[in-house]
C-alpha positions in Angstrom: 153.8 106.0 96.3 152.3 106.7 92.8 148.7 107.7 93.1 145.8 107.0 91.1 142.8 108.3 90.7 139.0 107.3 89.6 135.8 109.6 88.6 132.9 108.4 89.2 129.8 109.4 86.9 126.9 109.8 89.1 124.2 109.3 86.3 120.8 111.6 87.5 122.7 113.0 90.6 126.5 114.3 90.3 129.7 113.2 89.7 131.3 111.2 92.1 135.6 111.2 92.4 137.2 108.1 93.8 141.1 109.2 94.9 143.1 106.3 95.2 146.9 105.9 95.9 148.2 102.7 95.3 149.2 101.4 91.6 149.2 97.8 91.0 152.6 97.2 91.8 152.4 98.6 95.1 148.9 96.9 95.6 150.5 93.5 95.1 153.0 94.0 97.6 150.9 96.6 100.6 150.0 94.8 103.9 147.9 97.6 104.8 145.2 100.2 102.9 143.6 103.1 104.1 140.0 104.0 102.7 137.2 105.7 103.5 133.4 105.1 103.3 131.0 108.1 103.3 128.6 106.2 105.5 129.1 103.7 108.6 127.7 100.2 108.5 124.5 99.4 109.5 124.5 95.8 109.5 126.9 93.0 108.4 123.5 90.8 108.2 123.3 89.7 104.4 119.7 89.0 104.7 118.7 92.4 106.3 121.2 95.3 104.8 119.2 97.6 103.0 121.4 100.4 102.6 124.8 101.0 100.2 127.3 101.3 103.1 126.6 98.2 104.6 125.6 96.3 100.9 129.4 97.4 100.1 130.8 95.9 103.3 129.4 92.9 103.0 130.7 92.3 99.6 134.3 92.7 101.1 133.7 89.7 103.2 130.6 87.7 101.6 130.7 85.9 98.6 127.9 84.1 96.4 127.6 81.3 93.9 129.1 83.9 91.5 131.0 87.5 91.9 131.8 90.0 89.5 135.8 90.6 88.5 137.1 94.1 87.3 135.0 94.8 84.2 131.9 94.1 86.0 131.7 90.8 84.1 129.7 87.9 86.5 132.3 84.8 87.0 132.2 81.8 89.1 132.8 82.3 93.0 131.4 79.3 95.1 129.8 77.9 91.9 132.6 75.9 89.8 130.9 77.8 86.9 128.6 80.1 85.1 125.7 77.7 84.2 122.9 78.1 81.2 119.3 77.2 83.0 117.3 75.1 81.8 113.3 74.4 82.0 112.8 77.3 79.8 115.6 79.7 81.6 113.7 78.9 85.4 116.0 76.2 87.0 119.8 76.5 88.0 121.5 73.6 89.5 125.0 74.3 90.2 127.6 72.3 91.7 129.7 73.6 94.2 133.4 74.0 94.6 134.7 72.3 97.9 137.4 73.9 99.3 135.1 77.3 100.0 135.1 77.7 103.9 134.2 79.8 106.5 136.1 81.8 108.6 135.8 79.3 111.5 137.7 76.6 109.2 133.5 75.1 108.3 133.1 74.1 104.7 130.4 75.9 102.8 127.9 73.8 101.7 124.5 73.9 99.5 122.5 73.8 102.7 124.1 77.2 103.9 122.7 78.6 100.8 119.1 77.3 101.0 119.1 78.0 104.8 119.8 82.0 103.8 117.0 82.0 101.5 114.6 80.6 103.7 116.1 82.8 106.5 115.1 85.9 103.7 111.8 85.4 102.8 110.8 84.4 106.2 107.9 86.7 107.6 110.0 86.1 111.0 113.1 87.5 109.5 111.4 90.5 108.8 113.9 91.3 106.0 113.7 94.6 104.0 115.4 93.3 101.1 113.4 90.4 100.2 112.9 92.0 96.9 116.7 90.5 96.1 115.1 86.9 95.7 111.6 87.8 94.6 111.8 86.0 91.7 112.3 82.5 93.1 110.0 80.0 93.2 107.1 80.8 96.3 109.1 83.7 98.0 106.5 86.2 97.5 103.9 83.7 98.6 106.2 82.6 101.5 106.9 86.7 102.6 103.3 87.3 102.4 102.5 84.1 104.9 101.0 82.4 102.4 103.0 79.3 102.2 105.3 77.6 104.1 108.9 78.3 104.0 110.1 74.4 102.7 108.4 75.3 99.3 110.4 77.9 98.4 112.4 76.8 95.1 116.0 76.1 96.4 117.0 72.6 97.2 120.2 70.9 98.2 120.2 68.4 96.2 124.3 67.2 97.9 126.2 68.7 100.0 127.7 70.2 96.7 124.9 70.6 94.7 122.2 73.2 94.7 119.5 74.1 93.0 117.2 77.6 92.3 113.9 77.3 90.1 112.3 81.0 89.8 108.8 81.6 89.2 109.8 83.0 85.6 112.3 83.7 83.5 114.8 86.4 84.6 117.1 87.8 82.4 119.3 89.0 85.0 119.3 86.6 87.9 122.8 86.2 87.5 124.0 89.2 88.7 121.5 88.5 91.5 123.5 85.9 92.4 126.5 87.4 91.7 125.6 90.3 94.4 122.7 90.0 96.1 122.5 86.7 97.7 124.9 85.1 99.9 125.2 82.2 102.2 124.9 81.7 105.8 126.1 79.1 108.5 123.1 77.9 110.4 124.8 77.0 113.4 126.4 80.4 113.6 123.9 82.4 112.8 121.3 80.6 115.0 124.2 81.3 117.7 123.1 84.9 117.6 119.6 84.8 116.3 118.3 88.6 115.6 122.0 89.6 117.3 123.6 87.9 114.0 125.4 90.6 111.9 125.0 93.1 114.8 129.1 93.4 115.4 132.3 91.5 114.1 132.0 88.9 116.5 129.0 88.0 115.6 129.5 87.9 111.8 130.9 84.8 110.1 132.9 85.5 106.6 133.3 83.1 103.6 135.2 86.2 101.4 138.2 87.1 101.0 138.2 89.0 104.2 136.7 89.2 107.8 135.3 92.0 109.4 137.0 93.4 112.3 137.0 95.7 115.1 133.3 96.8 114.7 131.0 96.9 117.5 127.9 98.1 115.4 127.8 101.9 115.9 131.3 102.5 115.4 132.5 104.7 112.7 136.1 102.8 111.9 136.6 99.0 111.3 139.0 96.9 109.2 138.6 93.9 106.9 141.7 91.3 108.0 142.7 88.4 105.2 140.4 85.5 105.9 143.1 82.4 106.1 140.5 80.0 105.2 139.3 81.6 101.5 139.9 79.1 98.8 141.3 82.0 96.6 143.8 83.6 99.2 147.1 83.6 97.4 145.7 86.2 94.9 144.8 88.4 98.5 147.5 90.4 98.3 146.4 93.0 101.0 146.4 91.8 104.3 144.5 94.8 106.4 142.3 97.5 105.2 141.3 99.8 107.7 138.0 102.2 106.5 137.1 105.5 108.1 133.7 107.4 108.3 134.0 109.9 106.4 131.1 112.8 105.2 132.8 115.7 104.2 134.1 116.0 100.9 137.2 118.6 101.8 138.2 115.9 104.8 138.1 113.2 102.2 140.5 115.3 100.2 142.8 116.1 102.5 143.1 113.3 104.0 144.2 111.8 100.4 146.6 114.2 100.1 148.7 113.5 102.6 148.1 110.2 102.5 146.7 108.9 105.3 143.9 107.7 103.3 145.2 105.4 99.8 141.2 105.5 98.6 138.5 107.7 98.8 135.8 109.4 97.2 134.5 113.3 96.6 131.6 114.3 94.9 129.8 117.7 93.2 132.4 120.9 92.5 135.5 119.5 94.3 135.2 116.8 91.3 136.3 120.0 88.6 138.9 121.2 91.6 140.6 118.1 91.4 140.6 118.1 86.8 141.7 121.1 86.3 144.8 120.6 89.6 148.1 118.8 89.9 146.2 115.3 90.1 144.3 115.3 86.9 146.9 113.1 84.8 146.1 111.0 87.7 142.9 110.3 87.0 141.1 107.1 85.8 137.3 107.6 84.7 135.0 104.8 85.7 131.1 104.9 85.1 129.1 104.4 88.5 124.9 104.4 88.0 122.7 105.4 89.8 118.4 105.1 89.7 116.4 107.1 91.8 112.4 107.3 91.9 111.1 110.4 92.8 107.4 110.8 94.3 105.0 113.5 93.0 103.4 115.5 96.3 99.8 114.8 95.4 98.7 116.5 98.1 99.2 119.7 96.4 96.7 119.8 94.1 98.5 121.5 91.1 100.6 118.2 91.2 97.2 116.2 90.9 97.4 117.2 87.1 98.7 114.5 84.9 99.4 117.1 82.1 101.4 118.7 84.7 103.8 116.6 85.7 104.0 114.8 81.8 105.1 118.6 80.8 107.8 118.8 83.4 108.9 115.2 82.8 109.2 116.1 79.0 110.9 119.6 79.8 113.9 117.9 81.6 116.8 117.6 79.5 117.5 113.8 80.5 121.1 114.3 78.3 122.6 116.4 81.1 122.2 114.0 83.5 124.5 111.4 82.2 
């Protein structure tokens, strides 16, 4: 099997290395892929997943008015199409396409998507990640108790036809959209209440796949094709199976001998791999990263604002791109 592989650049923290072993051609044609993940899922709960792992999981089986396609680019998903806002850039009223479904055969509606909001920026909910629809209409108000959850700004205004009015302007709500805020079934998720998103069965897909064999504190799982996505001829794998995997030399080795097609290594193994047999292999992709990193105040050298503006203006921000 011809391999392939991707570097990551880590911008701030490292470089990241994403091994993977299958070339298009045996991509279109493989029932089956073996990755890994560096960390296990915490929840499959769209409204609560605060963390990478599970963020990335979701996005295997979850999808949103819009996704993104190779180049990063947002394009229609459940939305029949990108559309231009109007009322000075606050309101979006799309129409929906209507052969999305869930898993369970349900169709997808406009009401799925205002129930998820309202789910989100209910106090109840007690969602970490309400910060991914801030910007609409009353959500902060709504978070903070201040006003009830009906007047937040999203409205079915059909069963196809939905619509988002933000507070302001926001340059880039549509990659919000494209992969931060998802849908939900009411009925289902009611089913479990604070259970939903706590195991497979008790997460309901719309994506191209469904989550599988994950009890919630396991360390494997698989995604299976969902025979209900509107898009599932272009699903050409059937099975992916993911693996838990923290150390960088397992992740390696596990490459090598194949039992893995994907997976990804980080710091000094990255020059290993550039200057070994695999580097005309190799596939450089740029991956970002932001972090924010707290002063300790408590030390009181650190309570100096020249201080900490010197070291800011010593660090040679070129090197970390």
């Amino acid at each position: 099997m011809k391999k392939r592989i991707w570097i990551s650049s880590i911008a701030i923290v490292a470089l990241g290395l994403v091994l993977t072993g299958c070339g298009s051609q045996q991509s279109s044609q493989q029932k089956t892929l073996n990755v890994t993940a560096t960390q296990s899922i915490a929840t499959a709960d769209p409204n609560k997943a605060d963390d990478i792992a599970s963020q990335a999981a979701i996005a295997q089986f979850m999808e949103g008015l819009y996704t993104t396609n190779q180049k990063g680019k947002v394009v229609p998903a459940i939305a029949k199409k990108v559309v231009k806002p109007t009322n000075n850039g606050k309101t979006y009223t799309f129409n929906l396409r209507h052969n999305a479904k869930w898993s369970n055969g349900k169709k997808v509606t406009a009401a799925d998507f205002v129930y998820s909001v309202q789910r989100q920026v209910d106090p109840n909910t007690k969602s970490q990640e309400v910060g991914h629809v801030a910007e609409i209409k009353n959500a902060t108000a709504i978070t903070a108790g201040k006003k009830a959850v009906k007047t937040l700004g999203v409205k079915a205004l059909g069963k196809y036809k939905l619509q988002i009015t933000l507070q302001q302007r926001v340059p880039y709500f549509n990659y919000r959209l494209a992969t931060e805020i998802y849908p939900l079934n009411k009925q289902f998720t009611e089913k479990y209440g604070n259970k939903y998103g706590t195991s497979a069965q008790r997460t309901l897909s719309n994506g191209p796949y469904v989550l599988k064999s994950w009890n919630g504190t396991n360390d494997t799982w698989k995604y299976v094709k969902n025979p209900y996505y509107y898009d599932r001829k272009q699903v050409r794998i059937k099975n992916i199976k993911v693996q838990t995997v923290k150390n960088n030399s397992t992740a390696e080795n596990l490459f090598q001998s194949n039992e893995v097609q994907v997976t990804q290594i980080t710091g000094t193994q990255v020059s290993a791999v550039e200057q070994g047999s695999l580097k005309s292999q190799m596939k450089v992709t740029k991956l970002n990263q932001l972090y924010f990193m707290l002063w300790n105040q408590k030390r009181s050298a650190l309570q100096n604002t020249d201080l900490r503006r010197a070291v800011s203006y010593a660090l040679n921000r070129q090197s970390f791109g």
